[in-house]
DRENTOR-156522 format. One record per atom (N, C-alpha, C): residue number from 0; residue in three letters; x, y, z. Coordinates in steps of 0.001 Angstrom, whole numbers. Atoms other than C-alpha are relative to their C-alpha. Example, Ala and Ser with C-alpha at 12.3 -4.5 7.8 and 13.67 -1.06 7.14 Angstrom:
<pts>
+-----+--------+---------+---------+---------+
! num ! residu !      xx !      yy !      zz !
+-----+--------+---------+---------+---------+
!   0 !    ALA !     890 !   -1190 !       0 !
!   0 !    ALA !   12300 !   -4500 !    7800 !
!   0 !    ALA !     900 !    1200 !       0 !
!   1 !    SER !    -820 !   -1190 !     -60 !
!   1 !    SER !   13670 !   -1060 !    7140 !
!   1 !    SER !    -770 !    1090 !     730 !
+-----+--------+---------+---------+---------+
</pts>
This chain:
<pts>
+-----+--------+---------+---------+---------+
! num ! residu !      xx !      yy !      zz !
+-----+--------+---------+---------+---------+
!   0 !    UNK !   -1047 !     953 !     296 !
!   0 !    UNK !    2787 !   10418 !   20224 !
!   0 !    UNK !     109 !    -156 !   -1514 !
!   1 !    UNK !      84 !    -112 !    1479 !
!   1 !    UNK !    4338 !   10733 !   16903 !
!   1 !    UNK !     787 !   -1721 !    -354 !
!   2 !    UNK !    -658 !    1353 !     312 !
!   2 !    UNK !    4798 !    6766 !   15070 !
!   2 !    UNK !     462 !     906 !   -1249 !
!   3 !    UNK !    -604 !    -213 !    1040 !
!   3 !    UNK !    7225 !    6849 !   12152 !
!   3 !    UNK !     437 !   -1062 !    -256 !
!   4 !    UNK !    -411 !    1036 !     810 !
!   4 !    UNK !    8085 !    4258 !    9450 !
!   4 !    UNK !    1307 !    -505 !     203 !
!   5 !    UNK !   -1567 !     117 !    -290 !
!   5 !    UNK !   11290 !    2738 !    9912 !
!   5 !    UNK !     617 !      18 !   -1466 !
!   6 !    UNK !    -885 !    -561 !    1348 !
!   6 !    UNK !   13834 !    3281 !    7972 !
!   6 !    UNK !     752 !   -1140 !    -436 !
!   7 !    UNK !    -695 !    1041 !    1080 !
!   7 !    UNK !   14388 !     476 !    5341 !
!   7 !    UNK !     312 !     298 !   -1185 !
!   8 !    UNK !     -41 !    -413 !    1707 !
!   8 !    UNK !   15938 !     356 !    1799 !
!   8 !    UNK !    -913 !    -934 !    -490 !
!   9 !    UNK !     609 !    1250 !     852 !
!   9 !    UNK !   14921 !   -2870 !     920 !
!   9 !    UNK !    -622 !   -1351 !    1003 !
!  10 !    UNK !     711 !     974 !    -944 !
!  10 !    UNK !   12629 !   -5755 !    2418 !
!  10 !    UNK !     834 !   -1094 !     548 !
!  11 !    UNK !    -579 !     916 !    -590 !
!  11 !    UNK !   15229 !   -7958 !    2910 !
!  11 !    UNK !     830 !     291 !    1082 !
!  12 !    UNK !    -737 !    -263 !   -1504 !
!  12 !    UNK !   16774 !   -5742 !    5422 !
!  12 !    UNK !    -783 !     577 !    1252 !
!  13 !    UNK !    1281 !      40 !   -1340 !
!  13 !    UNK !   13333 !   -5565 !    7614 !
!  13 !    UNK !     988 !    -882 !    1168 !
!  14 !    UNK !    -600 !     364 !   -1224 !
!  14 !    UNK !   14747 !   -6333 !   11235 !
!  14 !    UNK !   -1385 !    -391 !     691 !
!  15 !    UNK !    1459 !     151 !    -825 !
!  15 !    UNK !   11709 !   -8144 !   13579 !
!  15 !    UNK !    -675 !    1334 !     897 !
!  16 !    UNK !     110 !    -594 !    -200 !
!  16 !    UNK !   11740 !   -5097 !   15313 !
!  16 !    UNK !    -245 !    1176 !   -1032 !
!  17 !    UNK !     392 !    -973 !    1273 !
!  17 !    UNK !   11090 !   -2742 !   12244 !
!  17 !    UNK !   -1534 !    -622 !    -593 !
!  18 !    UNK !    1422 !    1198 !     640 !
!  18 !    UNK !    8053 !   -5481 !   11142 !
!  18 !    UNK !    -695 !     767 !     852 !
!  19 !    UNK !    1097 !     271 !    -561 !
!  19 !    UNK !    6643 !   -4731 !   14470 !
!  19 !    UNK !    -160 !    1782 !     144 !
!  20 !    UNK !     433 !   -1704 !     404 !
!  20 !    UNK !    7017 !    -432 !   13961 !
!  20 !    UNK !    -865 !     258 !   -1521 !
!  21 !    UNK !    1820 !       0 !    1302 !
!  21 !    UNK !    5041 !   -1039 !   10529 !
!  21 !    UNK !    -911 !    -551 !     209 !
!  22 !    UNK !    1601 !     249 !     -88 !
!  22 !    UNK !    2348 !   -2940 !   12025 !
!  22 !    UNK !    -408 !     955 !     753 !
!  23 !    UNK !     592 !    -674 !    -829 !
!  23 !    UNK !    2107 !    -505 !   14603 !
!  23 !    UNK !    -737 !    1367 !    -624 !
!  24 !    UNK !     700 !    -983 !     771 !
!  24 !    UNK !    1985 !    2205 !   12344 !
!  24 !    UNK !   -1231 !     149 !    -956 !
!  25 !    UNK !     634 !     403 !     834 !
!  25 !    UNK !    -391 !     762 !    9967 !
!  25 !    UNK !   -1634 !    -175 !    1124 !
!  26 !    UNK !     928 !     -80 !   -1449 !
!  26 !    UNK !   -2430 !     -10 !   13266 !
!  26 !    UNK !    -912 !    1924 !     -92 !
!  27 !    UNK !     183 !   -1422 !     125 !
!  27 !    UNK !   -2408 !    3625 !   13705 !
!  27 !    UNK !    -774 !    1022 !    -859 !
!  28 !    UNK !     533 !    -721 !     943 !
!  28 !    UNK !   -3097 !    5406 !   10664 !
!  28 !    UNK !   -1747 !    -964 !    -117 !
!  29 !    UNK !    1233 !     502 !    -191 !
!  29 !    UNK !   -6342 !    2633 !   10704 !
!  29 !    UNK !    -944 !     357 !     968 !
!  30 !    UNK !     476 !   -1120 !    -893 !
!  30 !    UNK !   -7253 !    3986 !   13990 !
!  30 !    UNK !    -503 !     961 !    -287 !
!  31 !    UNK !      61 !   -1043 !       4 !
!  31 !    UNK !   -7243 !    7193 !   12830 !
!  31 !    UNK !   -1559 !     431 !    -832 !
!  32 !    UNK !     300 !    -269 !     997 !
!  32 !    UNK !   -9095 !    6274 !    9802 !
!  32 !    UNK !   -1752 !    -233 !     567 !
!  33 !    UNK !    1288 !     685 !    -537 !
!  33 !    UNK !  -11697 !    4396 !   12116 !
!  33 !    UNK !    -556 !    1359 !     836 !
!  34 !    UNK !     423 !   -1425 !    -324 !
!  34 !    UNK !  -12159 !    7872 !   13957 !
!  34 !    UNK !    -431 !     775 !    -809 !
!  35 !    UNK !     988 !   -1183 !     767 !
!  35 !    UNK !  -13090 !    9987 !   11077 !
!  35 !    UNK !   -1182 !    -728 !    -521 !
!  36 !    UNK !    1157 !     467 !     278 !
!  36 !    UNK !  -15591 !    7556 !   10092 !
!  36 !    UNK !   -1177 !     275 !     948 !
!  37 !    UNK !    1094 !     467 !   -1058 !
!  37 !    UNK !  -17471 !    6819 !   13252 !
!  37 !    UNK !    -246 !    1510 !     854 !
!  38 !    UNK !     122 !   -1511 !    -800 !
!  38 !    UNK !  -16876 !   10722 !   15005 !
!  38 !    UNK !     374 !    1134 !    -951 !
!  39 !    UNK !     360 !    -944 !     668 !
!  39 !    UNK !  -16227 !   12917 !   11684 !
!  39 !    UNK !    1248 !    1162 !     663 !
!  40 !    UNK !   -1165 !    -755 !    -221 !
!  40 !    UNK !  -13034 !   14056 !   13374 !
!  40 !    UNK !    1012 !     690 !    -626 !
!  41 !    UNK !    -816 !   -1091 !    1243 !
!  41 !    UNK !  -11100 !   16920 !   11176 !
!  41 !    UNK !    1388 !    -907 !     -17 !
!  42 !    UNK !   -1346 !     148 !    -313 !
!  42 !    UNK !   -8207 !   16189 !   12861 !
!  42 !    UNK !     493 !   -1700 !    -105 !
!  43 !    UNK !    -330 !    1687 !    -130 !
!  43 !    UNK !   -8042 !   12148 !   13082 !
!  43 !    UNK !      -5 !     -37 !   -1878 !
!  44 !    UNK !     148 !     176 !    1257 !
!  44 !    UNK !   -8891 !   12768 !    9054 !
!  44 !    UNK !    1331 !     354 !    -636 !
!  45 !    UNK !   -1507 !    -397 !     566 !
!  45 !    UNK !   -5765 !   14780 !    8192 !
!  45 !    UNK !     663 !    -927 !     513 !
!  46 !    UNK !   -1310 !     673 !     -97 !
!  46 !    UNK !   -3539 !   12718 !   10044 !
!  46 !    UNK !      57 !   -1364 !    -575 !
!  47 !    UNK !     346 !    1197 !     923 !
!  47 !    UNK !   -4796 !    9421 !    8255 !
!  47 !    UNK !     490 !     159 !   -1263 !
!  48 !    UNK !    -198 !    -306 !    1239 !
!  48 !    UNK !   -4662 !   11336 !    5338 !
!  48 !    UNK !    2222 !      10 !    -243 !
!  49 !    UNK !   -1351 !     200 !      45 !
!  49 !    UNK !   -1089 !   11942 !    6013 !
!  49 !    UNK !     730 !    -939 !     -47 !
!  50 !    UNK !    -195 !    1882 !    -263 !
!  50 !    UNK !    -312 !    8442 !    7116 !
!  50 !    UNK !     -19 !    -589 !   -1306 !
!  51 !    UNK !     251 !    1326 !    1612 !
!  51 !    UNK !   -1445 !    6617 !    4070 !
!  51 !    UNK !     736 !     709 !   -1035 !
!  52 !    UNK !   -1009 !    -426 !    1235 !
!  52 !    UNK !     611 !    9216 !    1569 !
!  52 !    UNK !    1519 !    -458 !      29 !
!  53 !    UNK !    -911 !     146 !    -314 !
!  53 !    UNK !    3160 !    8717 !    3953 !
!  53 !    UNK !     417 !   -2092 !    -225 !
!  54 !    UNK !     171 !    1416 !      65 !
!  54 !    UNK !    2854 !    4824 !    3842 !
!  54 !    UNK !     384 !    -515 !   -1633 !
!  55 !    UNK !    -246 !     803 !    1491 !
!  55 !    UNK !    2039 !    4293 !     181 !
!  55 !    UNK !    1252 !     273 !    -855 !
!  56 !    UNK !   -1334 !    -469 !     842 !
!  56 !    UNK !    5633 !    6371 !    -865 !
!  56 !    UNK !     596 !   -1402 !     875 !
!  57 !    UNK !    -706 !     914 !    -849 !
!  57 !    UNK !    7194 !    3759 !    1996 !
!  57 !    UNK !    -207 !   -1182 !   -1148 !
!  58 !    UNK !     205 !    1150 !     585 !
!  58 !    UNK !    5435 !     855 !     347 !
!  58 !    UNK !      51 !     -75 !   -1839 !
!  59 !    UNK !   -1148 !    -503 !    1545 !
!  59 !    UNK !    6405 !    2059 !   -3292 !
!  59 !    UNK !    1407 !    -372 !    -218 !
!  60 !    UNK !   -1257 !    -296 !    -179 !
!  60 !    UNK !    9901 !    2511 !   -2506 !
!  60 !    UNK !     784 !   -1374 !     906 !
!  61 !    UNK !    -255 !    1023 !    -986 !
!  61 !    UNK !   10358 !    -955 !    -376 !
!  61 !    UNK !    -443 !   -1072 !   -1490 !
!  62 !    UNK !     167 !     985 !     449 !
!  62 !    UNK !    8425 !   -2910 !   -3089 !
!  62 !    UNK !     563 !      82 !   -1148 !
!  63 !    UNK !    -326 !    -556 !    1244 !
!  63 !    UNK !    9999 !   -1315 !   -6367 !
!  63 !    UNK !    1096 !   -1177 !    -609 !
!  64 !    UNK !    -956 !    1108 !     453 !
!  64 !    UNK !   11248 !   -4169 !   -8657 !
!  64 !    UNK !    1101 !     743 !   -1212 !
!  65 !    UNK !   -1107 !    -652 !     691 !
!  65 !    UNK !   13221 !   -1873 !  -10689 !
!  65 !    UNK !    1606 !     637 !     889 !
!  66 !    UNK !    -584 !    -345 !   -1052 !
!  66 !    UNK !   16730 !   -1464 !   -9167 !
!  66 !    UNK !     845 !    1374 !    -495 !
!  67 !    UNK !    -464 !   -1112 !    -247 !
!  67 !    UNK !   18568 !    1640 !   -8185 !
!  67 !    UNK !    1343 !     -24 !    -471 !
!  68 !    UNK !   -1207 !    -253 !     798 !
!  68 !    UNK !   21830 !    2906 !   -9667 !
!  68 !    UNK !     597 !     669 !    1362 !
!  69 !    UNK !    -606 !    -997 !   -1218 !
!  69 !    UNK !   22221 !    5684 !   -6774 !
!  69 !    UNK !   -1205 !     -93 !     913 !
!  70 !    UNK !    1059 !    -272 !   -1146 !
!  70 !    UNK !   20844 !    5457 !   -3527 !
!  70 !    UNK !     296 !    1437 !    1008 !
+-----+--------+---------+---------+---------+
</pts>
């Protein structure tokens, strides 16, 4: 089951339903992260790894107080 970030520009147009696909995801990638710790899992490691690059551009790009010219 593949989770994916929803697709916001800006925080003020988070929908309750978009809140509750970033906790889930955030859930997730923690999961994942809690698997390579405790079982050393290759695979639970990459996809964490992926997750959180994927996350921290999200949470970059959501919190960015500089504003945009062209979106």
């Amino acid at each position: 089951m593949e989770i994916e970030l929803p697709k916001v520009g800006k925080i003020a147009e988070f929908t309750p339903e978009q809140i509750k696909e970033y906790i889930r995801y955030v859930a997730t990638m923690r999961h994942n992260q809690r698997r390579w710790f405790n079982q050393k899992n290759v695979d639970a490691l990459n996809l964490s790894k992926k997750m959180e690059n994927e996350l921290d551009d999200f949470n970059t790009r959501l919190l960015n107080p500089v504003p945009t010219l062209f979106d």
